[in-house]
N, C-alpha and C positions, 0 to 999 in steps of 0.2 A: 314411184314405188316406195311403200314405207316399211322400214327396218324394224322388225321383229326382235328388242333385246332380250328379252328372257322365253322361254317356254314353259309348260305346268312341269318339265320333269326339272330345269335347272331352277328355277326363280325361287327367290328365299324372299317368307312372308315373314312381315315383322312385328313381332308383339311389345308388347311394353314389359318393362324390367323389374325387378322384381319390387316389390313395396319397399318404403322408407331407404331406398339406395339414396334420394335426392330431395330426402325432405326428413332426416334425424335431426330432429331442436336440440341442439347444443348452446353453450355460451349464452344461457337465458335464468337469471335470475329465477329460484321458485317463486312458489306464490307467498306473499308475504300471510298466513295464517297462524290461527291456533297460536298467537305471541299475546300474553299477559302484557297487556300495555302501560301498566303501572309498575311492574316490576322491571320492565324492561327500559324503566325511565327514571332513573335512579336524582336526576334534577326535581323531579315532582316530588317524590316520597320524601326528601330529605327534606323540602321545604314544607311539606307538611310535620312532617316532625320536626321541622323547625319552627313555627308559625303555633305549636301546639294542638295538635290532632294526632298525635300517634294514637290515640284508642282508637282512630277510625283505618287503621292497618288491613285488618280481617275483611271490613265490610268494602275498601277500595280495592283490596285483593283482586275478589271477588266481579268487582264491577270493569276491572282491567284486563281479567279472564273473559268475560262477556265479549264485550266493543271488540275483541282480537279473536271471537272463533269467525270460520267462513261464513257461517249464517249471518250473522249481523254483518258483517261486509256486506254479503249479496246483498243484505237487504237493503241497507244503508246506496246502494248503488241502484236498484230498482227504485227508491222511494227520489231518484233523482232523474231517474229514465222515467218514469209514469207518472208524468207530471198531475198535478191535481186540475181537477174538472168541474167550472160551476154548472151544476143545474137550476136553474132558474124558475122552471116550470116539474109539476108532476103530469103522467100522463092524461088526467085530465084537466088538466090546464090551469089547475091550482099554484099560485106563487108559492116554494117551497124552501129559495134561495140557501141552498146545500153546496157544500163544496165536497165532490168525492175524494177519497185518495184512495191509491193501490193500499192494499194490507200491508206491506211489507212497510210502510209510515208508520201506521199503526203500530205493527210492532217494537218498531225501535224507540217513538214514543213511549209507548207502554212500558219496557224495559227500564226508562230514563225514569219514569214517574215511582217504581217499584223501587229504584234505587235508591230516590230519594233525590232525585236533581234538581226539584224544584222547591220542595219546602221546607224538606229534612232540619234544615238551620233553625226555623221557628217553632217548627211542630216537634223537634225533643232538642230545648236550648240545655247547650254545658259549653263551659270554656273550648274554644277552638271548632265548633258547629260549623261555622261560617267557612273557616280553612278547608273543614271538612264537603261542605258543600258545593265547594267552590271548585273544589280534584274531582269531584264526582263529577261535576256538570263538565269539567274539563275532559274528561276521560270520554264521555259521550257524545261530544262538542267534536273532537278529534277524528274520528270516525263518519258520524254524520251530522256537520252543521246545521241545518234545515230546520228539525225539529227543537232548534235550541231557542229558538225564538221564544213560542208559546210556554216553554218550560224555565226562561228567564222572566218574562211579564210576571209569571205566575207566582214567582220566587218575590220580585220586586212589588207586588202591588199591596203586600203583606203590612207594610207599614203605612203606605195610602188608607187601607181602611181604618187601620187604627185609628184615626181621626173621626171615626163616624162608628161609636160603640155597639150601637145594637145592630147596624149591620157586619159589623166585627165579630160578635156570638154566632151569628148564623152564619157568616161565609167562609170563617177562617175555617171550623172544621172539617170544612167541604175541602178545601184548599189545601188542608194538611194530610189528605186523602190518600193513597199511594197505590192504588185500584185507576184506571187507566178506562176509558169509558166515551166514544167519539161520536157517540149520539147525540143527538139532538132532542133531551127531554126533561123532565122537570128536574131541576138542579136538586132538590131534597132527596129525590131517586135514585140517585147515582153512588158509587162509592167512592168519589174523587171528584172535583173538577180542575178546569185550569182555567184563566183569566187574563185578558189582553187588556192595551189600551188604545185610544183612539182618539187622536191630538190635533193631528194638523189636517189643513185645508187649503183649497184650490190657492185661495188668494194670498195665503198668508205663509205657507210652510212652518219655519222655524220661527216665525212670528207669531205665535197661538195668540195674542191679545188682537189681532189682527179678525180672529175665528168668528166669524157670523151667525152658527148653527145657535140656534133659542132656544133656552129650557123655558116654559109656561110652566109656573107653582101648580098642581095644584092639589088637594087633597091626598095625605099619603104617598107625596113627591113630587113626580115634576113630567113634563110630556115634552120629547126635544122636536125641534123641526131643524133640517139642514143635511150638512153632507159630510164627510171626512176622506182627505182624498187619498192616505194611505192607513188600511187599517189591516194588518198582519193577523194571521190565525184565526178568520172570522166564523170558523166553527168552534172558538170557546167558548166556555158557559156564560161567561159576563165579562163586562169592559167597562174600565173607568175611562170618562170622558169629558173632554173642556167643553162646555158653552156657554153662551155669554147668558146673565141669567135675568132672562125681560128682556121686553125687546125696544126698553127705553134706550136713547143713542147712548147715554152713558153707563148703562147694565155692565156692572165687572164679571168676568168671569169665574165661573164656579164648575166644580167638580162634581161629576154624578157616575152613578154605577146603572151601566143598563144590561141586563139578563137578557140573555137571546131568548130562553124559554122562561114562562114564568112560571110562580110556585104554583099553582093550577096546574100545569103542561098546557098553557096555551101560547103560542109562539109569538114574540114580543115581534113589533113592526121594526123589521132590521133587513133593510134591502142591499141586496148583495148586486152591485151593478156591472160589475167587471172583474179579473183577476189582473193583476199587474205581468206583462210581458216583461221579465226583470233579466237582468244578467248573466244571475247566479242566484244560488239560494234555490233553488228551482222547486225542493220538496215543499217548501215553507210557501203557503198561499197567502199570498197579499192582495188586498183587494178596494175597492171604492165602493163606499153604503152612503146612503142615505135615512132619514131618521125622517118619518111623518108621522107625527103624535106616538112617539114612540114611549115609552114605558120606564122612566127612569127613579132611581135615589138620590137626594144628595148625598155627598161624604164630605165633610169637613166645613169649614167656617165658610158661608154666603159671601162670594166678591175674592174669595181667594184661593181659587181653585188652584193655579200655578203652584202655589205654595204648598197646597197640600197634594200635589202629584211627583212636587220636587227632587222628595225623598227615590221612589219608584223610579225617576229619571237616571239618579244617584248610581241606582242597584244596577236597571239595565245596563247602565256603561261599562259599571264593573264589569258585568256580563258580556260585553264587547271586547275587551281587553283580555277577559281569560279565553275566549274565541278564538280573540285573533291568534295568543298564544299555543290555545291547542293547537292553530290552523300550522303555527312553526314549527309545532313538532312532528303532525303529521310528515309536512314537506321533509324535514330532515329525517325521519326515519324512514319514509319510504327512498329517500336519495340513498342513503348512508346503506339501505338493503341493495339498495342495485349495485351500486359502485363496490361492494365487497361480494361481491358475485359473480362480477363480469368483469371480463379480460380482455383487452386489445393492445395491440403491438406490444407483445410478448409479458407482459405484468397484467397483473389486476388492478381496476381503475381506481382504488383505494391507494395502494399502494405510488400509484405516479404524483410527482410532486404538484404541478400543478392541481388536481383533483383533491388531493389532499388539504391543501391549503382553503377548496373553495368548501369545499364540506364540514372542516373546523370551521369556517367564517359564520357558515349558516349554523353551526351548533352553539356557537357562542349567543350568537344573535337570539335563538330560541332559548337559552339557559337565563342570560338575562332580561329576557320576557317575563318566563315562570317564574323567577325571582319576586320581578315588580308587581306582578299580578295577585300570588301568594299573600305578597307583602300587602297588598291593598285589601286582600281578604282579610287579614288579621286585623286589620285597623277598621274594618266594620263589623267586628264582633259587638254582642250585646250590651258588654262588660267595657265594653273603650270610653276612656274617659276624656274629659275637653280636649285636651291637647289630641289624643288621636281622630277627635270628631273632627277639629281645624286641622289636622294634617290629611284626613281622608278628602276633605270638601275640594281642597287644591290639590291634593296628588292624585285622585283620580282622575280628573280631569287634564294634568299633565301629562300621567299615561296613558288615555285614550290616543291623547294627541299625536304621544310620541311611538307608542306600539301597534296601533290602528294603521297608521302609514305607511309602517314599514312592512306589514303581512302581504301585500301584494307583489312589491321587487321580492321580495324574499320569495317567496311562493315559486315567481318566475324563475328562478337561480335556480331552486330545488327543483324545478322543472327540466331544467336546459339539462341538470346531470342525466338524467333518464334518457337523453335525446329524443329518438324520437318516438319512444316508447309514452315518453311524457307527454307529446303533446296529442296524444291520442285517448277518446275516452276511455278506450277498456282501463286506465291506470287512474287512482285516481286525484295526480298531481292538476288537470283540467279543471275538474269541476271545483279543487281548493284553489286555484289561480281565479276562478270566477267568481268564486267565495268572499276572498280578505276583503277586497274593495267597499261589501256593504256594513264588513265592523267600521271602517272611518267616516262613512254616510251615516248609518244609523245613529239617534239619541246624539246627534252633533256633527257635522263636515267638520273641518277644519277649521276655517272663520270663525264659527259659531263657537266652538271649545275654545280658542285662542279668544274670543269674547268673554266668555265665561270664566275662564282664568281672569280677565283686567276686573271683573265685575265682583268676583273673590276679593281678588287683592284691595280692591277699594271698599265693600261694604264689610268684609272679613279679614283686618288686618293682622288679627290674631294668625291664621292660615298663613301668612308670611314668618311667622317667628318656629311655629311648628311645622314647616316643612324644612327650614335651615336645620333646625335640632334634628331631625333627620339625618339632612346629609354630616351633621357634626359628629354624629355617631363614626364615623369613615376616616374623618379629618387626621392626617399624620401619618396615612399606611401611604398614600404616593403624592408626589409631589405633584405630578399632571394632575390628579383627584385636586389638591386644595387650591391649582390653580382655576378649574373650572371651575369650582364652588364659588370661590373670587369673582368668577368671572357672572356667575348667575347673582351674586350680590350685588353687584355693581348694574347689572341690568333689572333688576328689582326698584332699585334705586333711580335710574332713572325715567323706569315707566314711570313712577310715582312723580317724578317732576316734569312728566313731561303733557304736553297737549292731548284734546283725546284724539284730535287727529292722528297726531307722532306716535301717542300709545299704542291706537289698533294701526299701526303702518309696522311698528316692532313687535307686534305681541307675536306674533309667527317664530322669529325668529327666537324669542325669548324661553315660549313656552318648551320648543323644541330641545333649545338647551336644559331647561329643567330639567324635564324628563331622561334626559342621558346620563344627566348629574344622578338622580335616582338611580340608574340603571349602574350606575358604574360605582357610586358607595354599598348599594347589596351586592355588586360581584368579588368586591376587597371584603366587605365584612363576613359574606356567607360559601363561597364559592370557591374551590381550591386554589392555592397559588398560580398553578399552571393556565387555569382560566380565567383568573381576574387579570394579570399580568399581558396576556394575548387580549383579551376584550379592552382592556385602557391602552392598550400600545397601538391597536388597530383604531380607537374610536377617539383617542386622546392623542397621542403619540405622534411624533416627527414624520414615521412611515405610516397615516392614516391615509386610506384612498379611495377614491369615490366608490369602486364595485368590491363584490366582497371576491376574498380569495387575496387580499395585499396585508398578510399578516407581519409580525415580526420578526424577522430573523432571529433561530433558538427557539421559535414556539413549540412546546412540546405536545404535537397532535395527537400522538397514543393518549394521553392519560387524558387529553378535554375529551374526545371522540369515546374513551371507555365507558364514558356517562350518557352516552347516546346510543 
């Protein structure tokens, strides 16, 4: 017999409680929006007005207002979620090799091009252009890396064609363009284009002398046959490209420009075979073409194409180095927004000492990024004379080395403050952790720059006297400073006597100290006491330690942290 506990007159029915009793979001960071990213970055602005671009105040304003309202975020985060798509065929089965992108690419492209982040420096040259170019493409960088690719090539390839004049009349203006345009049609058509380039291959990577692809002379240019196994941005209007020229076994390499569409609107033979399943970078379509009888120019002197893309090589790195620094500042401004936001075990996480300690670590870190980056803009101004030409050849190249490497642990740090807010895509510390990795890959790994450095010093000895003048500028504000200086002359020193075995087994370690030696005579020279004094005590200093967050006792975190 079974027991009957309730009846309809006693039984109480149970409904649900009233909304938001058990789900009011408290203790949650707003949204990080509507913040002028330049002004709110007071390390950027000074070094541009330090570096000589304060006239360009109004117009980076401007461009900082932009990158920080909500639409450009959303966008900038859709153009990372709706990855790009080759079409290969149209629907009637015509080869049409198109790469689509969601709109919201387009957009934030277009905004970059309007700004002026691609050519602005060449296309209205004055003292400090390049400083100025260089904040703007940072400021855009920051926000969304992806599309900093095609709007660096495009920046860099400006001096590659110099080398080749009358394709210099017709392409520059197109170049200098600030109209935004992602079609696929005759380059005269347009009011802008943008321009990639396309180096390396299967067999040879960083070895372009290695590259197989044939240019055939013949009548009004050249016809390549061959393949390129990484070529970025392959919806731009044109690409400078190595190959070897003849296809006698001992043909040198030469440099040619091939138009996706030609001045007709008839679409040049450029087969888009794949997109790269990559890391990170996810808006930015990279892909593997092939070239059969394809439609090319040269640019610059027959058998010496290397040389004449050199420059371009030059630029893009810079362009990796101000990346990777945007990528620092992102990470610490979106850290530095959570942690003064959010509260646990009775403080706010600003406030606790440990937190505190790791978030000045990561603002130093980023402070004297901007520094070196800045610093490397100014010395590729128009106007730079021998000695900054020899100090940009080798100090870019140092900070690649040395600021390239570090944007990924850093990235990670700026992550881990988020918990686990950060490792989640809605934020977008994820997709900059996926990011930094391809500033120290791209235009160089490691090796390859620590190569490039011994290959300076040896055929560019000058570059060793004006990069010292450099750091002699510093010399006498700390003692740890003129000990590392020391210590970078004395390994200078004995790369130059030593094997080339010996040389590339130390150039790692060698070039790595340069660049900190850089990093740490602009934070004495330009950067407050309070920040140069914690940056040399953390990275110089008795208390230096391997993770960041092991500052020096007395660091004063208010006033570094009030520039972030």
């Amino acid at each position: 017999m079974s027991t009957k506990l309730s009846t309809p007159e006693t039984s109480t029915v149970l409904r649900p409680a009233p909304a938001g009793r058990t789900h009011t979001v408290s203790n949650q960071p707003p949204a990080r929006t509507e913040i002028n990213e330049y002004l709110e970055f007071p390390v950027l602005r000074e070094a541009v007005q330090t570096f000589g671009a304060d006239w360009a105040d109004d117009a980076l304003t401007a461009a900082g207002a932009e990158v920080g309202t909500a639409s450009f975020q959303e966008d900038a985060r859709l153009a990372n979620v709706e990855i790009p798509e080759l079409v290969s065929f149209d629907n009637r089965g015509n080869r049409i090799d198109e790469v689509r992108f969601h709109p919201a690419y387009h957009r934030v492209i277009g905004a970059a091009t309007r700004a002026g982040a691609h050519t602005s420096a060449w296309a209205n040259p004055r003292p400090g252009a390049h400083v100025a170019r260089a904040a703007t493409f940072s400021l855009f960088s920051q926000v969304e890396p992806g599309h900093a690719c095609p709007i660096s090539m495009s920046h860099a390839a400006v001096p590659a064609l110099q080398h080749q004049p009358d394709l210099a009349e017709r392409w520059l203006p197109r170049l200098f363009g600030t109209e935004y345009d992602g079609t696929l049609r005759a380059p005269g058509d347009k009011p802008g284009v943008l321009m990639g380039m396309a180096m390396t291959e299967k067999q040879g990577g960083s070895d372009v002398r290695a590259n197989e692809t044939v240019a055939t002379r013949v009548e009004g240019g050249a016809l390549l046959t061959g393949h390129k196994w990484f070529c970025s941005a392959p919806m731009s209007d044109a690409f400078l490209v190595l190959a070897r020229d003849g296809d006698a076994a001992d043909a040198g390499i030469s440099c040619f420009l091939v138009p996706r569409v030609l001045e007709d609107g008839t679409r040049n033979e450029f087969r888009v075979q794949r997109l790269k399943n990559k890391l990170g970078n996810k808006s930015n379509a990279s892909s593997e073409i092939e070239f059969d009888g394809t439609v090319a120019m040269p640019v610059g002197e027959a058998g010496r194409g290397v040389r004449t893309i050199i420059e371009m090589v030059a630029r893009t790195r810079l362009d990796c180095v101000l990346g990777t620094a945007a990528g620092m500042r992102q990470s610490v401004a979106e850290a530095l927004w959570h942690v003064r936001h959010r509260a646990a075990f009775g403080r706010t996480l600003i406030d606790q000492p440990a937190m505190t300690s790791v978030v000045t670590d990561l603002a130093l870190e980023s402070e004297a990024s901007t520094l070196l980056a800045m610093r490397l803009a100014a010395a590729h101004e128009d106007e730079a004379d021998a000695q900054e030409q020899s100090f940009r050849r080798l100090a870019t190249a140092v900070a690649k080395y040395r600021i390239c490497k570090r944007g990924p642990g850093h990235a990670y740090e700026a992550m881990e403050c988020l918990g686990g807010n950060g490792y989640t895509e809605d934020f977008p510390l994820a997709m900059r952790y996926r990011e930094q990795p391809v500033m120290a890959i791209w235009e160089g790994s490691g090796n390859v720059i620590a190569l490039d450095v011994l290959r300076a010093l040896t055929r560019e000895p000058e570059s060793i006297a004006a990069f010292d003048a450099e750091l002699a500028l510093a010399a006498g504000a700390d003692a740890r400073f003129d000990a590392l200086r020391a210590r970078v002359q004395r390994g200078l020193a004995e790369i130059a006597g030593a094997s080339v075995d010996e040389a590339q087994a130390g150039a790692r370690r060698l070039v790595g100290t340069m660049g900190l030696a850089l990093q740490a005579g602009l934070m004495l020279r330009y950067a407050p006491s309070a920040s140069a004094e914690a940056f040399i005590g953390s990275r110089l200093g008795e208390d230096r330690g391997i993770d960041y967050g092991v500052l020096p006792s007395g660091t004063d975190h208010a006033t570094i942290l009030a520039r972030h």
